[in-house]
C-alpha positions in Angstrom: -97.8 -33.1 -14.5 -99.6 -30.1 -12.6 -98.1 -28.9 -9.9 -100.3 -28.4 -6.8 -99.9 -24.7 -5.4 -98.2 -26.2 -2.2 -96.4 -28.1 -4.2 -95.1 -25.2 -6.3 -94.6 -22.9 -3.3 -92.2 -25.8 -2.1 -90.1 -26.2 -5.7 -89.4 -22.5 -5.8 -88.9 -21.6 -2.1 -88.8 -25.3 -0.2 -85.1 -26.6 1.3 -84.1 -29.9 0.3 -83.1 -32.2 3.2 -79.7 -32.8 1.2 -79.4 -29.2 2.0 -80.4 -28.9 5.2 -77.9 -31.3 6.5 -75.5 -30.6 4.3 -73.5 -29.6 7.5 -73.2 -32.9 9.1 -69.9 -34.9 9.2 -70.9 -37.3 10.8 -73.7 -40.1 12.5 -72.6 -40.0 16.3 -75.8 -38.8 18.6 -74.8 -35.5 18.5 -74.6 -35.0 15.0 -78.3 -36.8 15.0 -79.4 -34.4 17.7 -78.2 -31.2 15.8 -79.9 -32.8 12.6 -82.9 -33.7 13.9 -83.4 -29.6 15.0 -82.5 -28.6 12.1 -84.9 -30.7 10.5 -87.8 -30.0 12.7 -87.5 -26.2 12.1 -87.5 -26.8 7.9 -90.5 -28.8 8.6 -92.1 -25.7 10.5 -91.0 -23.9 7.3 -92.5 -26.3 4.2 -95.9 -26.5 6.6 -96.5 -22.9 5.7 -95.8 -23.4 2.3 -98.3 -26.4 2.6 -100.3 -23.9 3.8 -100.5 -20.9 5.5 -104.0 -20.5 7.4 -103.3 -20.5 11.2 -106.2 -22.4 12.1 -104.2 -25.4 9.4 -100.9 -24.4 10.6 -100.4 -24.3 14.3 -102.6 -28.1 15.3 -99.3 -29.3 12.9 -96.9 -27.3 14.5 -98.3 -28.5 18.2 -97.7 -32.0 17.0 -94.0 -31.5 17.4 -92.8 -32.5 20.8 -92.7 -29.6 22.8 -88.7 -29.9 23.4 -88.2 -29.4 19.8 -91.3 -27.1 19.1 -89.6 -24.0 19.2 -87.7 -25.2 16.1 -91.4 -25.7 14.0 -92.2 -22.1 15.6 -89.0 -20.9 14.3 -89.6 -22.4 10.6 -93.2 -20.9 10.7 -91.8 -17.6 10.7 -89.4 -18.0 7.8 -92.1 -19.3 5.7 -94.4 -16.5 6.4 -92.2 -13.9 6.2 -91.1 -15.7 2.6 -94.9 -15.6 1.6 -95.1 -11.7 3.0 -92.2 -10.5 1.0 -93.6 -12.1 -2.1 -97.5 -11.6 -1.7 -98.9 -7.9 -0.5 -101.4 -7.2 2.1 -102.0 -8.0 5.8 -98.5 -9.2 7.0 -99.0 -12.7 7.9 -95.8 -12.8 10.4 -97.4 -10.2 12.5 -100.8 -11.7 12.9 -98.7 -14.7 13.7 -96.5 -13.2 16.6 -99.4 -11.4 18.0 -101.6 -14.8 17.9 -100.3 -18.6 18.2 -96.2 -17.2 17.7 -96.5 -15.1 20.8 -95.1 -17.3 23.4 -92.1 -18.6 20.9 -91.5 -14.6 20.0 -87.9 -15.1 20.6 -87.9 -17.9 17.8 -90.4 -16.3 15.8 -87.9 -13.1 15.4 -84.9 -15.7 14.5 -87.4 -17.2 12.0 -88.0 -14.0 10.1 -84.0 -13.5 9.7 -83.7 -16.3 7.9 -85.8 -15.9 5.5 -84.5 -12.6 4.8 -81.0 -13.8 4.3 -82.3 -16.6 2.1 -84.5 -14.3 0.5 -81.8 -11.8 0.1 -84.2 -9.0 1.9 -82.1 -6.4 3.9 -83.3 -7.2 7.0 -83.1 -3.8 9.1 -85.4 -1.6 7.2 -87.4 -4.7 8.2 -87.0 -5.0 11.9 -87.7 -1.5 11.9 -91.3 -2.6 11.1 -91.3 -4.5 14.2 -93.1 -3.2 18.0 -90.0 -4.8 20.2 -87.1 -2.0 20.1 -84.7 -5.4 21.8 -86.4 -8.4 20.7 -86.6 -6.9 17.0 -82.7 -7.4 16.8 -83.2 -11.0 17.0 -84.1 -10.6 13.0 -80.5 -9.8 12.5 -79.6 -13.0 14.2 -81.6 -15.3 12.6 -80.0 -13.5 9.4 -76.4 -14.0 10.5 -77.4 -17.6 11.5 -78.7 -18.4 7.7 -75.8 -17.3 5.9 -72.7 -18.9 8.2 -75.0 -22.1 8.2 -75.8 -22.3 4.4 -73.0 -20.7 3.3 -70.0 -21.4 5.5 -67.3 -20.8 3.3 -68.1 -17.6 2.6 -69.2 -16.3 6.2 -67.1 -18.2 8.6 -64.3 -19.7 6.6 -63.5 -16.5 4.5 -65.5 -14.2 7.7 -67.1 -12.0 5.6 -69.5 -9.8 6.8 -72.8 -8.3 4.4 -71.5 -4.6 3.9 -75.2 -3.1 4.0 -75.4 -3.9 7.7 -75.1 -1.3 10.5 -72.1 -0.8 13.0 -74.5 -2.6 15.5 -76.8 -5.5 12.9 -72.7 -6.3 12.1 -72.0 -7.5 15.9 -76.0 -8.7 15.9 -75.3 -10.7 12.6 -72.1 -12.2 14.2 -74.6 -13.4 17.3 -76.1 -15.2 14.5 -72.5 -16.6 12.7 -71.8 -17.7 16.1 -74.8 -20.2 16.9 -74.3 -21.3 13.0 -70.9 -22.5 14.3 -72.3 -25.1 16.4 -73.8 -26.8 14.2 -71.0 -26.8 11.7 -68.6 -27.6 14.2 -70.9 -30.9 15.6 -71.0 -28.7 18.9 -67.1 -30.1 19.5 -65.4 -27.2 21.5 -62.2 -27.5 19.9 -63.5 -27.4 16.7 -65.5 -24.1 17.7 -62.7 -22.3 19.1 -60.2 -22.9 16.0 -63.2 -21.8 13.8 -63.5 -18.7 16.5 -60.0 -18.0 16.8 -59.6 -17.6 13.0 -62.1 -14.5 12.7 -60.6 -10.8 13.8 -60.3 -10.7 17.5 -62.9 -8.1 17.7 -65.3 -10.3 16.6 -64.8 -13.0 19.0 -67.2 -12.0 21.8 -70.3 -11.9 19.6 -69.2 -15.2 17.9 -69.0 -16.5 21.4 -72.3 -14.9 22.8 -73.6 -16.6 19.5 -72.4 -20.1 21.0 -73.7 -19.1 24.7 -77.2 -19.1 22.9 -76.9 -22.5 20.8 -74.9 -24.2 23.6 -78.3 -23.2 25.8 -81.0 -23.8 23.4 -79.5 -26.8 21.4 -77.5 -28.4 23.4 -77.1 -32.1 22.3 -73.8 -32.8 25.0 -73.0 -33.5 27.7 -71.4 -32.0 31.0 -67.7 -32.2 30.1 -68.6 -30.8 27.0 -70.3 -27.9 28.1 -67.7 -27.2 30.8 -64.9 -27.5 27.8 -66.8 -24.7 26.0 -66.6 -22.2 29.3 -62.7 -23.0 29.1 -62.5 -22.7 25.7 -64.4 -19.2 25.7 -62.0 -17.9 28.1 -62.3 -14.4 28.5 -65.4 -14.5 26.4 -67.6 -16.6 29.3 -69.5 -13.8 30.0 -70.5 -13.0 26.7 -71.6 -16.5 26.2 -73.6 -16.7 29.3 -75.8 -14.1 28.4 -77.0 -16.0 25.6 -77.6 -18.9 27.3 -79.5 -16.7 30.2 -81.1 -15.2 27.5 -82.4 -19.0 25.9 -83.5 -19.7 29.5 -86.7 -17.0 29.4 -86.7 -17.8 26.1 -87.7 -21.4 26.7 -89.6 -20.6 30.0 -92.1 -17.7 27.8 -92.4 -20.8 25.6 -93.0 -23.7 28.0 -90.5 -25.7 26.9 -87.4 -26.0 29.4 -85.0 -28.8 28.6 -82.3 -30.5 30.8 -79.7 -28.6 27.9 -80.8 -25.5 28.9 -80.5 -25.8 32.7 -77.3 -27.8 31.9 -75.7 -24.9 30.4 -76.9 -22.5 32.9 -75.8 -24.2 35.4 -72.4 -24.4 33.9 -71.9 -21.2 32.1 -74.5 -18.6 33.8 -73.4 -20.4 37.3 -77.1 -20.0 38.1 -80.4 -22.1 37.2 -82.4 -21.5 34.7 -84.8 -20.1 36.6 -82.6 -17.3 38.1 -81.3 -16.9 35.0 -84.1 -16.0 33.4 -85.2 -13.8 36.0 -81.9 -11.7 35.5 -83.5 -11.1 32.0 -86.6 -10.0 33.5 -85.1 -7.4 35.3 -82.6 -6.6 32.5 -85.6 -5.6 30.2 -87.1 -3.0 33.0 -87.7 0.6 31.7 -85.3 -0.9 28.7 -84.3 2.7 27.0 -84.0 2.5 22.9 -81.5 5.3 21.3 -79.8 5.2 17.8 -76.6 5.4 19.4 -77.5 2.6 22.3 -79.9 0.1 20.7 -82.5 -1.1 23.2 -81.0 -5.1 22.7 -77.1 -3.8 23.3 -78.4 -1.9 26.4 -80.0 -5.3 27.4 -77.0 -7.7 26.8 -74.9 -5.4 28.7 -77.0 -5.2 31.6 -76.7 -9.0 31.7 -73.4 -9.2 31.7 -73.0 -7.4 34.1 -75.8 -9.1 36.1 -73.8 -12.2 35.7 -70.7 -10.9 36.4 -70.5 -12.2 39.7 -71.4 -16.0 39.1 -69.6 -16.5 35.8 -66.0 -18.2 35.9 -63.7 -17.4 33.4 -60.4 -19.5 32.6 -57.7 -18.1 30.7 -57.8 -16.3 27.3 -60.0 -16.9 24.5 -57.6 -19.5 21.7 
């Protein structure tokens, strides 16, 4: 039997839906919830390998409901970064963030990670390539995301880290471990903070920032449950409200708020999205960029200490 070239594309590079929710433990509605986004973004993914035209690509990609579109964006970029890695010429990711990808950037950037990691690319001589001196570092997320999700035992059991990586892609790459860790842990708080508590202790406020972000864009829980992860962070709150204030523009550059996201503002940023968001905003003004002080560090910490003042803290991270 002949293969179709989409067909193909999909046999060497596609993900099989056994693996893609490999992680799950379980059929409660969160663990359907955190499937189901998982799922969406490998269909964003295998669309490009279906093809990768944009006028063919993005009327599929709109078809997703808009609360889980950022997911298909996301998956997008993973397949055409695959496809640029393997085919030379005009990069198809950037005509992609500069066109349709533009107002899921954030996503886009996460997307390209991945496929990096699965691709086993080094990713920062690629997100050098990129225009955004903070955004850029999202690449490293995304990478750090792939490998603790689709390969756990390695990355967060064992808490290995890739030894190429830079003092600063390491804590960006942990970002990335971190928001894996919600999905593996079915976004229980208990389980996130033992899986947490077992890396080195100065790894624990970029695992939790990683959380912040997936507790944020994710969600899939309720109010006790988000309130159980500002406890459980301890210490750490402030680290994971900046990623959740930094999923609130996020989401608002993309047109996709959710009640999640404003849950877990409210909660963890003690703000609303909206305020939230702005604090990003103005984090990101006359943004400087320096080898020693990456543009995206610079950033973070300007939001944490922006938040400072609304975040509540109890007790010490497990």
């Amino acid at each position: 039997m002949t293969l179709s070239l989409s067909g193909l594309r999909r046999a060497v590079m596609g993900v099989s839906d056994a693996e893609a929710t490999a992680f799950s433990r379980g059929d409660t509605p969160t663990w359907r919830h955190l499937k189901t986004a998982v799922r969406t973004a490998v269909g964003g993914y295998h669309a490009v390998l279906d093809g990768s035209r944009l006028d063919d690509l993005v009327p599929r990609l709109d078809r997703v409901p808009l609360a889980l579109r950022g997911y298909a964006y996301e998956g997008a970029a993973m397949g055409l970064t695959g496809l640029d890695c393997f085919l030379p010429g005009t990069s198809r990711l950037q005509a992609y963030m500069a066109g349709p990808g533009s107002p899921h950037l954030y996503m886009v950037h996460i997307g390209a990670g991945e496929a990096l990691a699965r691709l086993r690319r080094r990713p920062e001589p690629f997100l050098r390539r990129l225009p955004d001196p903070a955004l850029r570092w999202l690449v490293m997320d995304g990478y750090g995301f792939h490998e603790g999700f689709f390969k756990p035992r390695r990355f967060v059991e064992r808490q290995q880290v890739p030894v190429h990586l830079s003092a600063f892609g390491r804590r960006v790459f942990d970002q990335g471990v971190g928001r894996s860790v919600w999905f593996t842990s079915g976004a229980d708080p208990a389980h996130i903070a033992r899986a947490i508590a077992a890396f080195p202790a100065h790894r624990h406020a970029d695992l939790w920032l990683g959380i912040g972000v997936a507790c944020g864009y994710v969600g899939g829980v309720d109010r006790a449950t988000v309130e159980a992860v500002r406890t459980a962070a301890g210490r750490h709150a402030p680290r994971a409200a900046v990623g959740t204030a930094f999923v609130a523009k996020g989401r608002l550059r993309a047109g996709n708020p959710t009640p999640d996201t404003d849950l877990a503002c409210e909660v963890l940023c003690g703000l609303p999205a909206d305020r939230a968001a702005a604090l990003v905003d103005r984090a990101f003004e006359d943004l400087p960029d320096t080898p020693s002080a990456p543009a995206y560090d610079t950033l973070q910490r300007r939001l944490e200490a922006g938040l400072a003042a609304t975040v509540t803290t109890r007790g010490d991270t497990p």
